[in-house]
N, C-alpha and C positions, 0 to 999 in steps of 0.2 A: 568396398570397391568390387566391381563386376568382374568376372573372369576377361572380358575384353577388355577393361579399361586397365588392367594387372598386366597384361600382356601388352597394351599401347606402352604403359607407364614401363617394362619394363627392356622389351627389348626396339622400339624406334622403329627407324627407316633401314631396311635387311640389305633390299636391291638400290639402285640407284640406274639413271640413264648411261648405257655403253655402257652398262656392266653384261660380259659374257657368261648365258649359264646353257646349264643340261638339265633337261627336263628328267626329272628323277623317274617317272615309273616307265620312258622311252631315254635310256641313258646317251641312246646312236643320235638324239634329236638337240642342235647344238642353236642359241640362239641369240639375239644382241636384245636387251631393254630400250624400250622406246619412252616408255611412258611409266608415269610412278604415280600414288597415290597423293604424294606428297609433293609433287612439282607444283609450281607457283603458276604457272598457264597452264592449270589444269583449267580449261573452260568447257563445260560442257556442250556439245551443238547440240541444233535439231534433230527432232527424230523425221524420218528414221533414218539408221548409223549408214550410211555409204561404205566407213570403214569399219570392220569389227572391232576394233582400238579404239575408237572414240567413244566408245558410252564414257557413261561417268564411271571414275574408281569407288571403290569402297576401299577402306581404310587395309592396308595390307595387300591389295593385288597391283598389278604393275602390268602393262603392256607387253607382249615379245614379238618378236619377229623372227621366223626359225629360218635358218640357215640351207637344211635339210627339209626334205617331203615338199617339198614345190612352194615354200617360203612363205607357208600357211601364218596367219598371224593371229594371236589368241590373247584373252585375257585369264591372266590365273593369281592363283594368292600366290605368294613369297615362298611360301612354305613348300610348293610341290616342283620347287625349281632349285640345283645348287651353283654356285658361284665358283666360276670355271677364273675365270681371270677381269680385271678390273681395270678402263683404260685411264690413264691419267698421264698428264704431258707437264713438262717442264714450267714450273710457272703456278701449277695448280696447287690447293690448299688443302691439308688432312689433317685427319686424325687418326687413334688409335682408337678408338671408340666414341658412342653419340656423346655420353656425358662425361667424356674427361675436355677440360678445360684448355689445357695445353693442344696448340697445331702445330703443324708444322709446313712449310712452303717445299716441293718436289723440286729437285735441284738439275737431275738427272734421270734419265729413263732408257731402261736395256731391253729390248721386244726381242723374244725369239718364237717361232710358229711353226706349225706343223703345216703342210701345205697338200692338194691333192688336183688332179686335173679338171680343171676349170668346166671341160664338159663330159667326160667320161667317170668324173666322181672318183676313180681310181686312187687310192692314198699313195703319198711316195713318204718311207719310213724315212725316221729321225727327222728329229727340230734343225731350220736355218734360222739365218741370223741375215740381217742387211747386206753382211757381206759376201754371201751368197748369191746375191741377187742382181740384176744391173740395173744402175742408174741409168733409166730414159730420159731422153728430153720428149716426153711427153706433159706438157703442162696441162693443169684441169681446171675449173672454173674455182677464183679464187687464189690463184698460185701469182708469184710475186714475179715480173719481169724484169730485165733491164737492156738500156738501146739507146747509146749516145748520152749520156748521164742524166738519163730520167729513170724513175723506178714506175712503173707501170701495174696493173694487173688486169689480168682475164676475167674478163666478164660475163664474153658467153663463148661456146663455140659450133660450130657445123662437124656434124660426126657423118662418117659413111661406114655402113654397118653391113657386113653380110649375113645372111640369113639362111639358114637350111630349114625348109620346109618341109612337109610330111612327107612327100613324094621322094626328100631325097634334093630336088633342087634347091639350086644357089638363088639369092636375090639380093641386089643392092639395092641396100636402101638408105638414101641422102634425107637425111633431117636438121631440123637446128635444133641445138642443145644435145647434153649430154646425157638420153634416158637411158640408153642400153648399155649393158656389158657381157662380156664373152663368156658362154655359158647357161645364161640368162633364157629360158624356157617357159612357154604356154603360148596360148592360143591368139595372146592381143600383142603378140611381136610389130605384127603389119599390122596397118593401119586400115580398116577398111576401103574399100573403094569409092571415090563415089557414086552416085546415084546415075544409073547408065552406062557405068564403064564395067565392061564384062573382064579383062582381064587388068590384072595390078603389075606394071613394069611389063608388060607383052607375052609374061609368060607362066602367071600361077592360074590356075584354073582349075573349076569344081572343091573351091576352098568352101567348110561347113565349120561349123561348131568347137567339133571333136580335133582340130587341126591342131597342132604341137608346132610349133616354133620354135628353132635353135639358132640364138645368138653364137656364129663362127668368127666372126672378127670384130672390130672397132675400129677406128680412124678417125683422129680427128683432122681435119683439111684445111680448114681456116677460125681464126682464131680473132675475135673482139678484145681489143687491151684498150683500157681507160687508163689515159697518163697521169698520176697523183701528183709528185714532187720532183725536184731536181735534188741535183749532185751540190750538197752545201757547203764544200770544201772549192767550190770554183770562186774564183777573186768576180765582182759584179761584172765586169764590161763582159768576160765569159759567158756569162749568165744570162744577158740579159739577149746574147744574140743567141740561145737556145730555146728555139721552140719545139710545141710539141711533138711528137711523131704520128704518122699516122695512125689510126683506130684499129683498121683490116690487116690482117697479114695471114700468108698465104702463100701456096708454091716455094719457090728461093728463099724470099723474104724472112720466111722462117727463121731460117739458118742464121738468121743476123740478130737475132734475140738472143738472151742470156736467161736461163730458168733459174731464180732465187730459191729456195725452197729453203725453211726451216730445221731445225732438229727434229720436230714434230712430225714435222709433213714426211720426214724420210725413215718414220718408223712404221712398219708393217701394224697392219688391222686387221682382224678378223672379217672376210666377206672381202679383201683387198683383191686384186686382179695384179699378177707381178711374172715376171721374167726371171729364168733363172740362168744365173752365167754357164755352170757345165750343165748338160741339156741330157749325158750318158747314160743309157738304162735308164732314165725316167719317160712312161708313160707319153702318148702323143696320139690323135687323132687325126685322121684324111677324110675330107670331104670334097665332091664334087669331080666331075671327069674332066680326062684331055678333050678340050675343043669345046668344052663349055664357054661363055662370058667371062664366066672367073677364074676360069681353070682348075685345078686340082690347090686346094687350100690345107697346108699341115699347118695343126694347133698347135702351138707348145708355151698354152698359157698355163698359168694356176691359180688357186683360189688358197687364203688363209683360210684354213678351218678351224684353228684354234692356237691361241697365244699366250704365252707365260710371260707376265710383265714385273721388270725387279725395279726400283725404284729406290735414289738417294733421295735423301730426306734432310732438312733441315728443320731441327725442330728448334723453336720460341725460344728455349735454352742454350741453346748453341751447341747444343748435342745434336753430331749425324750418326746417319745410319742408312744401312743399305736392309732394304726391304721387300718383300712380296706385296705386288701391290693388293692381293687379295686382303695383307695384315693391316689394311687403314682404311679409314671410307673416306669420302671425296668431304670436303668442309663448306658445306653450301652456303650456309647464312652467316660468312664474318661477321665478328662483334668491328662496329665503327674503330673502335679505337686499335685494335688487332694490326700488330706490326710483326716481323721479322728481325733478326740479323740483319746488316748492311741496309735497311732501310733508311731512305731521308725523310725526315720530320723534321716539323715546326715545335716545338716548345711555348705554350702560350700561358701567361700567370700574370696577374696584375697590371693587366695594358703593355706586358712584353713579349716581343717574340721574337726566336731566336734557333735559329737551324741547328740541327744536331741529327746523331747516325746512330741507329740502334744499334745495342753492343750483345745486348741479351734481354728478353723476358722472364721475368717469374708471372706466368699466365695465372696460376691462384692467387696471387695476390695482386697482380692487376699493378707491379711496377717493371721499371725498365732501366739498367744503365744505358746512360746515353753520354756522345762523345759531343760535345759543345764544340760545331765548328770554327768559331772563333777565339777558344780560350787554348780548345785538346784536351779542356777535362773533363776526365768522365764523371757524372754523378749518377745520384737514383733518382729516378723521377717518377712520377703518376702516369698510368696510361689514360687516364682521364685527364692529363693536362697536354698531351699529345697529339698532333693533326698528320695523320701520315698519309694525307690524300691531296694536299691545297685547296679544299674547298671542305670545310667540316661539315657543311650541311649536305653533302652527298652522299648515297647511300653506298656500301663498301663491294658491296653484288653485285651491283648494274653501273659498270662506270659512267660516268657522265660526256657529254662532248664538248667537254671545256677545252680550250686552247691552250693550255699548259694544266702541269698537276706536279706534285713535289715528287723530285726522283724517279726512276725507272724500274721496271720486273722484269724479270726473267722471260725473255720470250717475247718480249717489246722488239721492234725491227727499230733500226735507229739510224741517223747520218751522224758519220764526224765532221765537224769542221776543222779546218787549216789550222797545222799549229800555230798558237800567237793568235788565235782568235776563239770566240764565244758563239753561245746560242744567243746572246744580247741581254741574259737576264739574270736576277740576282738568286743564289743557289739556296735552298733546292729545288727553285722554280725550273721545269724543261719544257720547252715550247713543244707542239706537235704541229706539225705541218701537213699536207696532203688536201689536195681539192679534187674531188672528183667530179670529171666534166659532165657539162650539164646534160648533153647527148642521151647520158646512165639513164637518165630519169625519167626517157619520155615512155608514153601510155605505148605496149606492144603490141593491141591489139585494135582492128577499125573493122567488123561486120565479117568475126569472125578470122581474117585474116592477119596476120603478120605486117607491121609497119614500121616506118622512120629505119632509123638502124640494122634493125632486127631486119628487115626484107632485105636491106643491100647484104646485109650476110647471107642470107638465103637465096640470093640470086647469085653471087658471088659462090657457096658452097656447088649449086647443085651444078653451074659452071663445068667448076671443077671435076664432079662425079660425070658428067656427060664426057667428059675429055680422059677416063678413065683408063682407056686400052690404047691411047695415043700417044705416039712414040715422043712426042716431043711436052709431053707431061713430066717438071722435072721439080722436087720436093723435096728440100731440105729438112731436119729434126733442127728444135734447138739447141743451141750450146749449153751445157753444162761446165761451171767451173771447174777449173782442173784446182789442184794443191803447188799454193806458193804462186798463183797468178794475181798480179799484185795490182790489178785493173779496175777492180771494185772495193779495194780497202776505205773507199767513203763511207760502204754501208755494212751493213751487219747486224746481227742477231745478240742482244743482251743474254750472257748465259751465267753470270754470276756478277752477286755485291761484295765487295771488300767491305772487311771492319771500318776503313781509312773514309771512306765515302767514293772510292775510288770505284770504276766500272768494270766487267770484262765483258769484252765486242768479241762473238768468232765472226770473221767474215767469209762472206759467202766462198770464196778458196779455201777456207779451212783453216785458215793461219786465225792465232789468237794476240790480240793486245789488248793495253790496259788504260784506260782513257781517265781524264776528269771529270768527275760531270756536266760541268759546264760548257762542253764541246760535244754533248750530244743532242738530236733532236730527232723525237720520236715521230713515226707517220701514222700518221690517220687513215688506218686500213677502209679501201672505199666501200666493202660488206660492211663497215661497219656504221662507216657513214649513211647507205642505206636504209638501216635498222634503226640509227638513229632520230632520221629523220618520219621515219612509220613510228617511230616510237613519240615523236612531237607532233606527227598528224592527230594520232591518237589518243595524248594528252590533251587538245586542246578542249576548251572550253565547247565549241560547238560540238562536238561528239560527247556531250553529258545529257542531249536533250534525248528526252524519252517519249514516245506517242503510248496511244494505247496498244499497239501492235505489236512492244516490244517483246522482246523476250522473257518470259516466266523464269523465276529461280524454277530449281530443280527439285524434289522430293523423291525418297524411295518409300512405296506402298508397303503393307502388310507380307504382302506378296513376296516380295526385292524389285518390283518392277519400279521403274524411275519413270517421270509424270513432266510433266512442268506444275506448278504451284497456281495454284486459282487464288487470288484474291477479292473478297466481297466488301461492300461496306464504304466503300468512296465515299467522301462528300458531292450531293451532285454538284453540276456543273454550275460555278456562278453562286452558290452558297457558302458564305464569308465564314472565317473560322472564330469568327468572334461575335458573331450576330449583327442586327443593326440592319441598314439600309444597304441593299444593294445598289450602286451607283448606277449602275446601266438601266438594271432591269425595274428600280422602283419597289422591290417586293422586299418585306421585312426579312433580317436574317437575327436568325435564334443561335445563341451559344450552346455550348455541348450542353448546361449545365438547365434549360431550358430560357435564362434568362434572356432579359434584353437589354444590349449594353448600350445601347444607347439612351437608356433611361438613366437618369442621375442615380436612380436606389437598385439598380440592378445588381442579381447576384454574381459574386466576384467568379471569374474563371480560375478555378483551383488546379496546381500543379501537384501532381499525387506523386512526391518525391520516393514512395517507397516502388515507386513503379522504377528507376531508377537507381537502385541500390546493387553494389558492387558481387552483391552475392549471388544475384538473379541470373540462373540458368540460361534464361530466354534471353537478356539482354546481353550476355557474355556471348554469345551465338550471333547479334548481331552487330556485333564489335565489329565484323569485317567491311561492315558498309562505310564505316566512317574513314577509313586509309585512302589514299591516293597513291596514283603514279609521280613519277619525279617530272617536274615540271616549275618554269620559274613564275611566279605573278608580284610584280610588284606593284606600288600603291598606284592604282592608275587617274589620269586629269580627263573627266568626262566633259563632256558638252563646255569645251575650253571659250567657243565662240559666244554662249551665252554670255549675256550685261547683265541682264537682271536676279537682285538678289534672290536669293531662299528664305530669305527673315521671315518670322513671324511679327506681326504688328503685337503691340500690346493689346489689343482685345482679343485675338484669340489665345494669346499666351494664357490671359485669365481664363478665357473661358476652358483651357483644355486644365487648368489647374486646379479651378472649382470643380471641376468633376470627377477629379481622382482621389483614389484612396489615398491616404499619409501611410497608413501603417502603421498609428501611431507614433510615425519618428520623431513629431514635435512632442514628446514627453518622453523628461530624464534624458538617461542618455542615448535615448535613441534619436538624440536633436543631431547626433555627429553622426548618424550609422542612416543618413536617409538612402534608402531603396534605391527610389528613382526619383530626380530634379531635374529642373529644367534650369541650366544657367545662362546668364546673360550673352554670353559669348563663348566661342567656340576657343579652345587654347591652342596656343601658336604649334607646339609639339606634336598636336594630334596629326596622324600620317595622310589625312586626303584635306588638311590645312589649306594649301596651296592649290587645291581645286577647282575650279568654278564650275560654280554649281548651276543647276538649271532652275525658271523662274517655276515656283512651286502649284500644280495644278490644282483644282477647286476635290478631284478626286484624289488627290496624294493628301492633303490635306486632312479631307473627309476618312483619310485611312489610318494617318499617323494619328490624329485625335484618339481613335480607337485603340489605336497600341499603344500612345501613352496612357490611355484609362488602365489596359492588361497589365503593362507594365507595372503601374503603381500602385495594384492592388495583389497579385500574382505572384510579383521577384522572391524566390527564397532568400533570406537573412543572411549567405553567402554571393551574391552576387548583387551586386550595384551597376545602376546605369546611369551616363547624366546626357542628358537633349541638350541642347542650344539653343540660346531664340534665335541667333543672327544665321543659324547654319540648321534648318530643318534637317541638310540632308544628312546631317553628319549626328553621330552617337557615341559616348566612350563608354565600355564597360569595364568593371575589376571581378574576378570571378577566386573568391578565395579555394584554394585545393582543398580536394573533402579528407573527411578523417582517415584512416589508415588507406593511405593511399602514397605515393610516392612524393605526392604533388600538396601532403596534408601544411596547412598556413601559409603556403605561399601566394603571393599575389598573380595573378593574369590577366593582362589587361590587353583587350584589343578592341581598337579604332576601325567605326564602319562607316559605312558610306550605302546611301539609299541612292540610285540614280532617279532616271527621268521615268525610268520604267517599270519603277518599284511602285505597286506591288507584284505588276507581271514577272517580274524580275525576282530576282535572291539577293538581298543585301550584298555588299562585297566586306568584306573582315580583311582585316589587316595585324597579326599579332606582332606585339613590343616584345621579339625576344631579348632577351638579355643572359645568352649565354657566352658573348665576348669572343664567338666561332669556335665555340670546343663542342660543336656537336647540335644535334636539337635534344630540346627535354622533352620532345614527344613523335614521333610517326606521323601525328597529323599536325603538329608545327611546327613550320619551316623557319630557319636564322633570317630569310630575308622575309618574312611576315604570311606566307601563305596559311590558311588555315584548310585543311582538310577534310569536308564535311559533306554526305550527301546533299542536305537540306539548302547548304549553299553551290549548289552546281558545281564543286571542284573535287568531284569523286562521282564515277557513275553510279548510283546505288537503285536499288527499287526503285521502283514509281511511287511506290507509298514514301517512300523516303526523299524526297526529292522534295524541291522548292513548291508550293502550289498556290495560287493566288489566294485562292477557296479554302484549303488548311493548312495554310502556313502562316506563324506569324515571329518576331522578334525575339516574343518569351521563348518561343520552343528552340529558335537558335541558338540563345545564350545557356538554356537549361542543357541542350543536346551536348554543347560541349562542355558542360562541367559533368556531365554523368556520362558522354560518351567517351570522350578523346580521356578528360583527369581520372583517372581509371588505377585501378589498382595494381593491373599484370599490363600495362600499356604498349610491351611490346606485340603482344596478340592483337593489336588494332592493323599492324599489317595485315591485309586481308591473305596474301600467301603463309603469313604465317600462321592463322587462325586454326588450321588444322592441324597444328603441332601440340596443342593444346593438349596436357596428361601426356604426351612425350618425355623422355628423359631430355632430349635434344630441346624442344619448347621449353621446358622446367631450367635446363642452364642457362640458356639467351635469356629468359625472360627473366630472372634473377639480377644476371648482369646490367639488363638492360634498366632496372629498376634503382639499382644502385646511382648510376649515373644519373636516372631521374632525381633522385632524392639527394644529390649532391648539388646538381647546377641549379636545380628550385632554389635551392636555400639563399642560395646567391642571387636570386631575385627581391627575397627580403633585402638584402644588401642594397640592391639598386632602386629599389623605392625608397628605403631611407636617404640614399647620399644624394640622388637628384627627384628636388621634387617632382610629382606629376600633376600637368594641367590638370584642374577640376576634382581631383581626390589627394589632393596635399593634406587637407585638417581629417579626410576616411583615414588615410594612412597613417597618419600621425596617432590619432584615436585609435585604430585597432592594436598597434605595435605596443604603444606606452600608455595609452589608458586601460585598455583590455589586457596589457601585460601579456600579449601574443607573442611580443618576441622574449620574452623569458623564457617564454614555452620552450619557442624555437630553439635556445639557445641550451634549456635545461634537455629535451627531447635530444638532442645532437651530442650532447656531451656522453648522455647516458649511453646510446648508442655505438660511440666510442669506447667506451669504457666495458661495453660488454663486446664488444668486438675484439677487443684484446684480450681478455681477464678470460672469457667464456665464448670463443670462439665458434663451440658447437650450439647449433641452435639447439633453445631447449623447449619443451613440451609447449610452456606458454607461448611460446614466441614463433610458434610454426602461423599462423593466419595472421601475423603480421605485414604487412606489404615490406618493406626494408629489415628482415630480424637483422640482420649481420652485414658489415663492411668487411671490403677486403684493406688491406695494405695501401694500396693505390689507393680506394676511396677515402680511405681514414686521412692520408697525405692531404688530397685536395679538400675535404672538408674541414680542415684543420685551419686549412689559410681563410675560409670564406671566414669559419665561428671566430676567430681571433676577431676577426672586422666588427662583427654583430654583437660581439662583450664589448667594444671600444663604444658601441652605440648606447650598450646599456647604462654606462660607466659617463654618458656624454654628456652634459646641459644641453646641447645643441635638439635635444627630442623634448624640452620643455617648452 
């Protein structure tokens, strides 16, 4: 192992984002992380960098942004920065280190900070604490309103900012949005002027280069609030005569809002701008004269310069503890199955399920007592037969925007309803509500200028700044709860789980109670709806198409200089990857191998499976292509309008038949193991069944011929495919798991569909999971059938990797994912996680994550034996109990158990195995599947 890989492997991820540090050989130089090598949108842009933080990372260095020296912003390794303090908020997820197993969820959070004057830099000794300081009713973009029982938030606002210029003079300056803050120095304060205006506001002049700008004040004047949800405690007839409030608010109006803010939002940050309630002996600066515009302006802001953050803990055990949060690091990539204390889950085993509340984890062994809320007893359970999310196929890191999910977290905003009433749903289902109006979303910008919305704010703001020395100019703050104001006990903030399954609300007054679950419902904060919604722009299907302009991956040279990646060697354009006749052009096309397949004796196109082997450096690296973002596809009905069938007549069936290789499957027993067949009919089960199809072109025809030839001479001895006559467009394959892999003798079978468009197109895959909603057994297959594969457009990958009429063809789909996705460390197919790779942090997920592959696979064997499958009923039958596969399966799993308990530490043999060792939890759930799969062996019913 190389001196860097010893150091990946041993000490992880050091810094993380919002971690505060001090540049060790300038200790005065204090600064926030931005960026890490190890973040998941790490994408690299164009050159060249606009920002100095945007190149790419290399393994070990992190982004900063300094505090001090004019807020210079640098790239440096880990190593020449120390770790001042570390932010983490209620709700969030640690550890005590990368490879220990056990987390634990932040319960509570104590900031206290050293503070110094915002523009004179001046320190004022000893740490404050929040209550030092005054709560304004200044709201900022993001922050939670209420007005008339809606809960609202800000979306944008119009600031008036004054400005001390070099000279010494004042300047107002009215802008929309919130760029500046008090303090805030250099030269692009102002905005230049434009082109023919000699002076900027009537009065700066002879401004150059060298100009220094000081941000003196802030204001914000008027304020954009998007109305999300009502008050769900109101009986309907109330309800339903509440309408929105208006969007703007400004002047008076202010005063009539109520500012929500968090536990979160009310703890100081480093680089924060705050108030201090006694003002005595601290530090203050004067700007500007009597009889100016502005008049004489005293500052008596300040700036965090640094903060000491303590942190209650709840760890998986149900052990607290009060902690530095510098002693944990933040826990970025939860294991799916990873619950809490007080958490609500589902219980899922044998087609049952059944709500229950975590009571404790043993995180090494992967179980859980849980409180069964229907019986109140507690037992142990698998965290492998657990769903603590309501939707198992969602990833645990990036929630989803589902409209409910089981149970609530810390730091969820939530409405109560009316005693004697419900959210409507069965527990630990909680709805989420919140719409944000449509207005949010429109485009802000038309030729350069400001539109829709945004300009009536901005006409409305700068209004207000022209009316700024006028006597009848009158501006309320908003209200802030007082304690024990019992006006908004609707809503409030989740701050803790009871063991019971029972909630705690503080609300916004600061009063606490203890609610049901069933009487809460959480809102759908509208940033996040936002992001949600760029987040399904960006999933979709059409942002997978790539031209030739796209973007290059990225390389670093000899040098360390980083390049874009040149690729040579394409098929040209219009040149079939199979050879034969090109349809349009008329011109012969030649196979890789020089053959012509359209000759009957043509040589076969050979799949060089060692190209493909789990060991290969080069394709472990390109694991990352094959993941996706989370997104839903299900089996979709193409060209519905179409009458006419897809059949093949019998004389082409023959004739695509007499063309192809057997494989010799008609001899022995390879009569039950054929490759590839073409069966009479498509079966009722297969997922694009219900399709109609479109009437099948003389070119689609002229192509499937060809890939039925590839097919039936090409398929490696683990993967079978069968055609239909009545259904060209449709395909089923079974792709057995290869050997030491997670996925080794189980069956995968997935259902394709060739549209009207294919070959220009990518087949569509549809996988048959069968993990019963406890999760997916892969990254790139989803519970409801997605398959996630550059080659099929449902993952942006290279251009080389992408679908191509020219070189792509069916064999390479189905081989891609038994060598790319059935993989042996399959957690590294997330492309974010691809870099964790020789991590201690990668090395424990990816373990865990392998386990749970090799437990819900096995159960696959399960589900092919008890319902048959159209078209490979007598394969399955044949591999299991004539090949005596499942004896394998069942003596392999035993054994495994058995050295899991007896010899729990792996030994020398057993380290390059894909699964050496179960936990506790895994041993539990694999227990109940192999009991099934001895009943099979034990069966007649497999004769």
């Amino acid at each position: 192992m190389s001196a860097h890989a010893a150091l990946k492997k041993h000490h992880g991820s050091k810094l993380f984002q919002q971690d505060i540090v001090q540049k060790i050989s300038s200790p005065e130089q204090l600064g926030i992380v931005l960026r890490c090598w190890h973040d998941a949108e790490d994408i690299p842009p164009v050159v060249p960098f606009a920002d100095p933080l945007m190149r790419p990372l290399a393994y070990g260095e992190v982004g900063v942004t300094f505090l001090t020296h004019g807020s210079t912003r640098e790239i440096l390794s880990q190593s020449d920065l120390r770790l001042v303090d570390r932010t983490l908020q209620p709700g969030d997820y640690c550890k005590r280190s990368i490879d220990d197993v056990r987390s634990g969820v932040v319960t509570n959070v104590k900031v206290k900070g050293r503070i110094a004057h915002a523009i004179s830099a001046v320190p004022v000794d000893g740490w404050r604490t929040m209550d030092d300081l005054e709560d304004r009713g200044d709201a900022e973009i993001g922050d939670y309103v209420a007005y008339d029982d809606w809960i609202g938030q800000v979306t944008q606002v119009f600031d008036e900012s004054i400005v001390q210029v070099t000279s010494g003079q004042l300047v107002r300056l009215p802008e929309l949005g919130s760029r500046l803050t008090v303090g805030e120095t250099g030269s692009n304060i102002l905005p230049p002027p434009p082109d023919g205006v000699q002076n900027l506001f009537g009065i700066v002049q002879g401004r150059n280069e060298g100009s220094k700008d000081v941000v003196i004040a802030v204001k914000h004047n008027a304020y954009a609030v998007a109305w999300l949800a009502l008050n769900q405690s109101l009986d309907p007839a109330t309800a339903e005569n509440k309408s929105r409030p208006q969007k703007f608010w400004y002047g008076e109006d202010i005063g009539r809002l109520t500012l929500i803010r968090g536990r979160s939002d009310m703890e100081m940050r480093v680089g924060d701008r705050v108030y201090v309630k006694d003002t005595t002996g601290l530090p203050t600066t004067e700007h500007g004269q009597e009889g100016d515009a502005t008049g004489v302006v005293q500052v008596q802001v300040y700036s965090i310069t640094e903060t000491a953050t303590e942190l209650d803990v709840l760890w998986q055990d149900g052990v607290r503890e009060i902690l530095k949060s510098v002693e944990v690091i933040p826990y970025l990539n939860p294991d799916e199955y990873d619950c809490w204390p007080g958490d609500h889950v589902v219980w899922k085993n044998e087609g049952m399920k059944r709500a229950a509340i975590v009571q404790s984890v043993n995180a090494a062994q992967r179980t859980a007592l849980i409180l069964f809320a229907d019986t109140g007893a507690i037992e142990l359970a698998s965290v492998l037969e657990l769903d603590p999310h309501g939707n198992a196929d969602l990833d645990a890191i990036v929630p989803h925007p589902s409209s409910e999910a089981f149970g609530v977290r810390r730091g969820d905003f939530v409405f109560i309803h009316a005693i004697g009433t419900t959210n409507g749903l069965e527990k630990p289902n909680v709805p989420r509500i919140g719409e944000i109006e449509s207005w949010v979303r429109e485009n802000p910008f038309s030729q350069g200028q400001f539109v829709g919305w945004r300009k009536d704010l901005q006409d409305i703001g700068n209004n207000i700044a022209s009316q700024r020395n006028a006597l009848s100019l009158v501006e309320k703050m908003m209200q802030r709860p007082q304690k024990g104001d019992s006006k908004l006990s609707w809503c409030g903030e989740v701050t803790g789980l009871n063991l019971d399954g029972s909630v705690i609300v503080t609300h916004p007054d600061f009063t606490v109670q203890v609610y049901p679950l069933e009487r809460l419902t959480r809102l759908y904060d509208g940033i996040e709806q936002l992001e949600d919604g760029l987040w399904d722009f960006e999933g979709s299907d059409d942002d997978h198409s790539h031209t030739e302009d796209d973007e290059q991956p990225w390389v670093m040279d000899e040098d360390g200089i980083w390049h874009a990646e040149q690729h040579n060697g394409d098929w040209e354009d219009g040149q079939d990857f199979y050879g034969g006749m090109d349809e349009d052009s008329g011109e012969e096309l030649i196979d890789a191998t020089g053959g012509h397949l359209d000759d009957d004796n043509s040589s076969n196109m050979e799949v060089d499976e060692a190209e493909l082997s789990h060991d290969d450096p080069q394709l472990e690296s390109r694991r990352s292509a094959v993941s996706c973002p989370r997104s839903e596809v299900d089996p979709v009905l193409l060209n519905e309008n179409q009458e006419s069938s897809s059949a093949l007549d019998s004389s082409e069936v023959h004739g695509i038949l007499e063309s192809t290789d057997s494989h010799e499957d008609d001899q022995g027993d390879n009569a039950r193991w054929k490759r590839f067949e073409i069966l009479s009919s498509a079966p009722p089960d297969h997922a694009f069944f219900s399709s109609t199809p479109a009437t099948p072109s003389k070119a689609f025809l002229g192509r499937l011929r060809r890939e039925y030839q590839v097919l039936s001479s090409s398929l490696p001895e683990s993967i079978l495919v069968r055609a239909f006559e009545d259904r060209t467009d449709l395909l089923r394959s079974l792709i057995i798991g290869p050997e030491n892999t997670p996925y080794e003798d189980a069956p995968f079978v997935i259902d394709w569909m060739l549209d009207s468009n294919f070959p220009n197109s990518p087949p569509i895959a549809h996988f048959l999971s069968w993990t019963n909603g406890n999760g997916r057994v892969n990254p790139n297959l989803y519970e409801e059938g997605k398959v996630c594969l550059s080659i099929l457009g449902t993952w942006s990958g290279d251009k080389n990797e992408i679908w191509s009429s020219g070189r792509s063809s069916l064999l390479q789909a189905f081989v891609s994912i038994q060598g790319l996705v059935l993989v042996k460390e399959p957690w590294f197919c997330e492309p974010a996680y691809d870099k964790l790779r020789g991590t201690a942090e990668g090395t424990v997920n990816s373990r865990l994550y392998s386990e749970k592959a090799y437990v819900l696979s096995r159960g696959f064997v399960r589900r092919a034996l008890e319902i048959p499958l159209g078209g490979l009923e007598s394969e399955i039958t044949h591999l299991y109990r004539n090949k005596k596969r499942l004896q394998k399966v069942v003596q392999d799993a035993q054994t495994l158990i058995w050295k899991s308990k007896n010899t729990p530490e792996v030994t020398v043999e057993d380290q390059d195995v894909a699964v050496p060792r179960l936990t506790a939890g895994g041993i539990i759930a694999l227990e109940r599947t192999l009991n099934k799969l001895i009943g099979f062996l034990d069966s007649s019913s497999l004769v």
